[in-house]
C-alpha positions in Angstrom: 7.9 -62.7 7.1 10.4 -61.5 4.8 11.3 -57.6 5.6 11.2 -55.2 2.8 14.0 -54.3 1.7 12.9 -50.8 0.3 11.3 -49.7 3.2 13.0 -46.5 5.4 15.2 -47.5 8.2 12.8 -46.8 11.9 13.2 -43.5 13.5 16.4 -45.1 15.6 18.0 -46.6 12.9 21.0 -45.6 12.2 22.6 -45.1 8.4 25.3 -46.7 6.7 27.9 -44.5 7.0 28.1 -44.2 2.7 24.4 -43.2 3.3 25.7 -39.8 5.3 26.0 -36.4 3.7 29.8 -36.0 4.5 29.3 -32.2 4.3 25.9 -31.3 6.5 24.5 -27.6 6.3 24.7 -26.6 10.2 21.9 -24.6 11.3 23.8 -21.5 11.7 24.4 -21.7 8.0 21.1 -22.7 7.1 18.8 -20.1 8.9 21.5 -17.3 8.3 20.0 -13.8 8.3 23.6 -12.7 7.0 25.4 -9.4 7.4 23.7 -6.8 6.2 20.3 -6.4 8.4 20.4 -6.1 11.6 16.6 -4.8 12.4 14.6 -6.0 9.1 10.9 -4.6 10.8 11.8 -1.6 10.7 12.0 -1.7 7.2 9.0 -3.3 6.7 5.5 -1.6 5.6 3.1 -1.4 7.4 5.6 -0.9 10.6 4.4 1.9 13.1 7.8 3.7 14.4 8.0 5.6 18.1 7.8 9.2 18.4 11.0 10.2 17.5 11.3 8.1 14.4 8.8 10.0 12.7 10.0 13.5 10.8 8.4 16.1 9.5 4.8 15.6 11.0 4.4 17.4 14.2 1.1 19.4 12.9 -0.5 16.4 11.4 -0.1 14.8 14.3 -1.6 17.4 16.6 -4.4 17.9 14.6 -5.2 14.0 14.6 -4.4 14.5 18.5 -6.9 17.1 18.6 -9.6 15.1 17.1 -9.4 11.8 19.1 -8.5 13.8 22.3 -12.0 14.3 23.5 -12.2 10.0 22.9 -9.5 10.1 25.9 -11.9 11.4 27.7 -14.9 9.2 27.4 -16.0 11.6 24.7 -17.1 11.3 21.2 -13.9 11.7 18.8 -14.1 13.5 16.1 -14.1 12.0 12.4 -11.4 13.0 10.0 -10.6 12.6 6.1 -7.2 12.6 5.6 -5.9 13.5 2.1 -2.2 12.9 0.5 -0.3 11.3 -2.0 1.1 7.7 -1.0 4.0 7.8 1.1 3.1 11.0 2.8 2.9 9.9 6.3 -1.3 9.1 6.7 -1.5 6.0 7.6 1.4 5.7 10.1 0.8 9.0 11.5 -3.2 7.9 12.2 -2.1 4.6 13.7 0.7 6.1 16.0 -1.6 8.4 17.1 -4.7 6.3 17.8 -1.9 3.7 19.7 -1.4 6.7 21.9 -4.6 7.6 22.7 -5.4 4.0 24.0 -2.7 4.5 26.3 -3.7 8.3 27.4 -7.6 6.9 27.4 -6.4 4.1 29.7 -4.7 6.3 32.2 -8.0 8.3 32.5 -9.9 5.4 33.1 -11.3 5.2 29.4 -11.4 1.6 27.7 -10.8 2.8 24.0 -9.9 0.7 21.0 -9.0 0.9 17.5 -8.8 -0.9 14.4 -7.0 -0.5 11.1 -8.4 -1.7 7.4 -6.8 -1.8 4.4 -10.0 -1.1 2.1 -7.8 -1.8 -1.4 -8.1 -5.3 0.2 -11.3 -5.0 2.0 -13.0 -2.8 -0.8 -16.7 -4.4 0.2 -19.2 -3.2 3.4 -19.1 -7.1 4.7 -15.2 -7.3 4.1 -15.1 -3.5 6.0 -17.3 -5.1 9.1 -15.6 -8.5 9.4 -11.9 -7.4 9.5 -13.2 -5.1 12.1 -15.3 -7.5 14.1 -12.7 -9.6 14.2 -9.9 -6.8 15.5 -12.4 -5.9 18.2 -13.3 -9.8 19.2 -9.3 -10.4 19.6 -8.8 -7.5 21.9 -12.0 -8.1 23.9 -13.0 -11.8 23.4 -10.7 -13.5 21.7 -12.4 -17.0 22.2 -15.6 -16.1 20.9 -16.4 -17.4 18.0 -17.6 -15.9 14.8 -17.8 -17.5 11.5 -15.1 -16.4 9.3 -17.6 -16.5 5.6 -20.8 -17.4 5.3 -23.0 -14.6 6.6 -23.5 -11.2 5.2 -23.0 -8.0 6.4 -25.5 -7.4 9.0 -25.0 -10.7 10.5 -21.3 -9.3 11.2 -22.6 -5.7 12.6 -24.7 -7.5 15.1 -21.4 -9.1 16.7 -19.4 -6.0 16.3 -22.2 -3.5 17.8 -22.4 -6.4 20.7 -18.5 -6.3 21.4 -18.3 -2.3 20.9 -21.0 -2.6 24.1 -18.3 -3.8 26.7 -15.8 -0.3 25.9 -16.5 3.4 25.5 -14.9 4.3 22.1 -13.8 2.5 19.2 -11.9 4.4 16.5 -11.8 2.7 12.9 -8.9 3.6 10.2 -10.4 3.5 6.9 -6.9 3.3 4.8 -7.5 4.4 1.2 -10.9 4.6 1.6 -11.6 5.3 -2.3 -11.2 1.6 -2.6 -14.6 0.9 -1.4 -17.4 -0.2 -3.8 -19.9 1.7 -1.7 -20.4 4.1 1.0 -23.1 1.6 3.4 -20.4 1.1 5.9 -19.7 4.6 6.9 -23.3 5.4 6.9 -23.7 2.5 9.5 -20.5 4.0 11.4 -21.3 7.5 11.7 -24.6 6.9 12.8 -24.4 3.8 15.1 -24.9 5.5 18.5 -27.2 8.0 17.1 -29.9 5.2 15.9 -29.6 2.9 18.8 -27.1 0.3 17.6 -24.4 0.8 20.0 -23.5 2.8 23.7 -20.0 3.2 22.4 -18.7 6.4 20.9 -17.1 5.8 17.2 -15.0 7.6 15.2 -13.6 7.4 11.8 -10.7 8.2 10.0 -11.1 8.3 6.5 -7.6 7.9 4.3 -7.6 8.4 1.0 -5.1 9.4 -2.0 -8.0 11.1 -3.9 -8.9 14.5 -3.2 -12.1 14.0 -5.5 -12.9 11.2 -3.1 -15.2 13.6 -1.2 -17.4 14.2 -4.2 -18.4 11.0 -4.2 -20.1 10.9 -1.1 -23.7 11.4 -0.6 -24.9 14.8 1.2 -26.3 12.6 4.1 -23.3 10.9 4.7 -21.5 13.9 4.8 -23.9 15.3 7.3 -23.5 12.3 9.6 -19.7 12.3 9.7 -19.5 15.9 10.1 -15.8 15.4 9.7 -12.7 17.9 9.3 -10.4 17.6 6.5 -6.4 17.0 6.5 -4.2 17.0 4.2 -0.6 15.8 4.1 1.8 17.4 1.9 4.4 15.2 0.3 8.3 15.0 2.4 10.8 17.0 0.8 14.6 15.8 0.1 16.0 16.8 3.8 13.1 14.9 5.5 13.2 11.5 3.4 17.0 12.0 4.5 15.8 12.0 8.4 13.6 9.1 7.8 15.9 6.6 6.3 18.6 7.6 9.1 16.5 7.1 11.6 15.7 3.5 10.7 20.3 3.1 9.9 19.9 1.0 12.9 18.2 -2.0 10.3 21.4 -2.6 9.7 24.2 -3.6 11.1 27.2 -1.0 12.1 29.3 0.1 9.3 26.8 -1.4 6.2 25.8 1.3 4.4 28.6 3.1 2.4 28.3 6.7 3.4 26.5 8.0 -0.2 23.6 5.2 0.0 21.4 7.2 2.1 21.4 11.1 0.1 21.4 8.6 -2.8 18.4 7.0 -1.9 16.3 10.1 -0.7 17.1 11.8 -3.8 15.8 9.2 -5.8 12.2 9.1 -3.5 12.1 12.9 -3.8 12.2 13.3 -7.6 8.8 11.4 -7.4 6.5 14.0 -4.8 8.7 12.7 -1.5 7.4 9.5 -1.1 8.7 8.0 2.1 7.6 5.1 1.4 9.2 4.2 -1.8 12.5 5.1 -0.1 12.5 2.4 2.8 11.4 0.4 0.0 14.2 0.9 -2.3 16.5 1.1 1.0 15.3 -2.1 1.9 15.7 -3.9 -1.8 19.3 -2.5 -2.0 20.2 -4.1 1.5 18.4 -7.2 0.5 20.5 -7.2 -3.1 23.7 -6.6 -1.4 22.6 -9.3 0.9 22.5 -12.1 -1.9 25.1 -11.1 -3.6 27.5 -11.7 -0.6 28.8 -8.3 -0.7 30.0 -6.8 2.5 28.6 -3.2 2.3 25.3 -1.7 0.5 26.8 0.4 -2.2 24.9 3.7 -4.2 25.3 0.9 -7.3 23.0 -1.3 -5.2 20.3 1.8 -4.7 20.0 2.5 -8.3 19.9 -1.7 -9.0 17.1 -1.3 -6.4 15.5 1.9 -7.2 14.6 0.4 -11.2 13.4 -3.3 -9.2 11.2 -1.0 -7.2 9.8 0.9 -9.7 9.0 -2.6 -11.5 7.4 -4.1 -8.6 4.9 -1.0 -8.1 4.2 -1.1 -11.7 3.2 -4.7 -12.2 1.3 -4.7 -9.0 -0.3 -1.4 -10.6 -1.6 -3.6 -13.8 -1.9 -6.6 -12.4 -5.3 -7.0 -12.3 -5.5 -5.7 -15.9 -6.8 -7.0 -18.8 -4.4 -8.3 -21.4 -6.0 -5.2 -23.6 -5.0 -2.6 -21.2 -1.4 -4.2 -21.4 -1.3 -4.2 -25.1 -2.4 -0.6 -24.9 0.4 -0.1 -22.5 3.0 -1.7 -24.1 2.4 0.3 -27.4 2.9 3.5 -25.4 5.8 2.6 -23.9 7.3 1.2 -27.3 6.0 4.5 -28.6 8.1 6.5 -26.4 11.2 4.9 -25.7 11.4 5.5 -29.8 10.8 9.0 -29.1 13.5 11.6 -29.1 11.4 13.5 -26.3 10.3 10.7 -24.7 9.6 12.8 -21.3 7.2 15.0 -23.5 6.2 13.1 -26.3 2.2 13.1 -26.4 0.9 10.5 -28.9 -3.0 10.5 -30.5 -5.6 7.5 -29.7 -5.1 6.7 -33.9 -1.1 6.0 -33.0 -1.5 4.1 -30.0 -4.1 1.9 -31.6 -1.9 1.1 -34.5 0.8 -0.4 -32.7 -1.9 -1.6 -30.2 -3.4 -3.4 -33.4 0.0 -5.1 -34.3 0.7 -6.8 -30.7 -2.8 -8.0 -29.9 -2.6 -9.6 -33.3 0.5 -10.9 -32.8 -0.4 -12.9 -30.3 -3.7 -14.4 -32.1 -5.8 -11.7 -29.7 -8.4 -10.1 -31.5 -8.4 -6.3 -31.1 -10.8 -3.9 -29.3 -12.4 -1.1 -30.9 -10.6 1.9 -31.7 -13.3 3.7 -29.2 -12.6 1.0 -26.5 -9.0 1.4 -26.4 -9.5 5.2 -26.5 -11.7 4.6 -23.5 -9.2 2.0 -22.2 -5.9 5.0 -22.2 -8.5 7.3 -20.6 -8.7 5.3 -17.5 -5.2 4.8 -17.1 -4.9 8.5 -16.6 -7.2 8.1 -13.3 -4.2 5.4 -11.9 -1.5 8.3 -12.7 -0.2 5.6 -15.9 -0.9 8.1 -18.4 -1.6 11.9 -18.2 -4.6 12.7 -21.2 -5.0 15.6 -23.0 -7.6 17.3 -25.6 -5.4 18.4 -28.5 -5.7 20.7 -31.4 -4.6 19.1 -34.6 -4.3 21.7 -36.6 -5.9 22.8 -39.5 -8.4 20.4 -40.9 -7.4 17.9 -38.0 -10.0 19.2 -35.7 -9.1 18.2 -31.5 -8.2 14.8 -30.4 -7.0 13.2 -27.0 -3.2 12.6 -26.9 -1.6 10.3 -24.2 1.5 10.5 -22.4 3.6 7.9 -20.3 4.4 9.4 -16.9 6.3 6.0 -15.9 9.7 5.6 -17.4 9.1 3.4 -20.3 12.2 1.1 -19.9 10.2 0.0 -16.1 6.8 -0.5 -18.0 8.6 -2.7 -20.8 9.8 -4.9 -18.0 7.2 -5.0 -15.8 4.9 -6.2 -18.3 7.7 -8.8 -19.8 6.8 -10.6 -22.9 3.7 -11.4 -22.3 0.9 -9.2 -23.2 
């Protein structure tokens, strides 16, 4: 049999030596992590610091404390709604705290156990119940199985009130709780001991950004959480300072140039002290100083990072928009960057629409309704896009709603590129 002559050489062969890259990438080179970072995680969201990396929140954290204290006890915790704008410390604070009480619970002889959902991912009931049957199987029976799609939500409450038998509390994080489509799951929550579904005290911690969110809820939900109400208040300047020292250690010794970090907390703090948006913007500027080989992270790399940032948040903001509500968008933002008080500048539904008009066109789109892109700006107010006002024209001009950009309009022009 004649061989092929275009078939690969066998796992022992051995190349012609023409055949060999004369300048190989070693695997030090190739899996570098480079200079810059030396700890990336604790950078990363989502991360939950120890004690004394978190600033600024001794109350909040007592009063959590307070509430899940009884829980260490073998006693029912109590629920709590937790109210702040993002980046004030909620969600970390909740989960630190509930990490402790596992440990204080486990030294009294108390089997307690938590789980954390992300309802802006999870934002239905069966979504709710199967991220946290499945936190609960991996703690207590990890090789149980339980179908990951395919049955509904009481299907998945019938496995989770089964594992929630073998402890004595569970305690669920609800994290921006507003997200939800309905309110079935707390209802099934609050009142699952009390109507025979489980033995095992639960809790809830609700977290949302909304303080309206309460409003929403029914009166007999409210009467079967019987929670209290918390509210974080957003970090000033000197605390967003404390926070991003103590995570300096991400990086290596001698990184950050010594204006990176006031830099970078007075950026967070002109926008009400997010903490969040600082490790992020601290974290972009190592990661740009990173890949452009440079040797130390520079206030010229905060400010490069602070506008990617911005961008980021706003095109994951609209990204599940409709191409209308980015026209809309983008005629704002065109409107006021020509503006000479672009800070202030309110512009009417009629002046909006116009230039709305022109890019949908543009782009062979046909256009809404002048009274659907009126009711298109209005929402946007309720993301914090836009701020809305009822105006009086004037004389003759009767009242109308005018619209103002509260995002810089140079970061909404590039977030939403040249596409609509």
């Amino acid at each position: 049999m004649t061989e092929n002559p275009s078939r690969s050489p066998g796992r022992d062969a051995t190349p012609d030596a023409d055949q060999v890259d004369p300048d190989p990438v070693s695997d030090d080179d190739l899996f570098s992590t480079g200079d810059i970072f030396a700890r990336r995680e604790l950078l990363r969201v989502g991360h939950v610091p120890d004690r004394d990396r978190i600033v600024g929140r001794d109350n909040e954290m007592q009063q959590v404390g307070n509430a899940l204290g009884p829980a260490t006890h073998g006693d029912p915790p109590r629920n709590l709604v937790i109210f702040g704008k993002t980046g004030t410390g909620k969600s970390l604070v909740s989960r630190h705290i509930c990490r402790r009480a596992r440990g204080r619970a486990e030294a009294n002889g108390v089997e307690l156990l938590h789980a954390y959902v992300d309802c802006s991912d999870a934002d239905t009931e069966t979504r709710v119940v199967r991220d946290m049957t499945f936190q609960v199987r991996d703690e207590i029976d990890p090789d149980r199985e339980i179908p990951i799609a395919g049955i509904g939500a009481s299907e998945y409450y019938r496995y989770l009130w089964d594992l929630l038998d073998e402890i004595d509390v569970f305690v669920v994080i609800l994290d921006e709780i507003d997200k939800l489509r309905d309110d079935q799951v707390l209802m099934q929550l609050s009142r699952a001991e009390e109507s025979g579904k489980t033995n095992t005290f639960v809790g809830v911690i609700s977290i949302s950004n909304k303080i309206e969110y309460r409003e929403r809820l029914n009166e007999r939900i409210n009467s079967s959480l019987q929670d209290r109400e918390l509210t974080f208040h957003p970090y000033d300047a000197e605390q967003l300072r404390n926070i991003l020292e103590n995570r300096r250690d991400a990086f290596h010794d001698g990184v950050l140039s010594r204006d990176v970090i006031p830099r970078t907390s007075a950026l967070a703090a002109r926008e009400h002290g997010d903490a969040r948006k600082a490790i992020d913007i601290l974290f972009e500027a190592g990661a740009l100083a990173e890949a452009s080989g440079d040797g130390e992270v520079t206030s010229d790399h905060v400010d490069d990072a602070q506008q990617r940032t911005e961008v980021k948040r706003f095109q994951d903001l609209v990204s599940g928009s409709t191409p209308h509500v980015k026209y809309a968008l983008r005629a704002l933002a065109l409107l006021t960057a020509q503006s000479e008080e672009s800070e202030t500048k309110m512009f009417s539904t009629s002046e909006i629409y116009s230039l709305y008009e022109r890019l949908a066109e543009r782009d062979d789109t046909k256009p809404l309704s002048h009274d659907r892109v009126y009711r298109l700006l209005k929402e946007q107010s309720f993301l914090g896009i836009t701020e809305s006002h009822l105006t009086g024209g004037g004389k003759g001009q009767g009242s109308y709603l005018a619209h103002r950009l509260m995002k810089e309009p140079e970061i909404v022009l590039e977030a939403l590129g040249k596409g609509p």
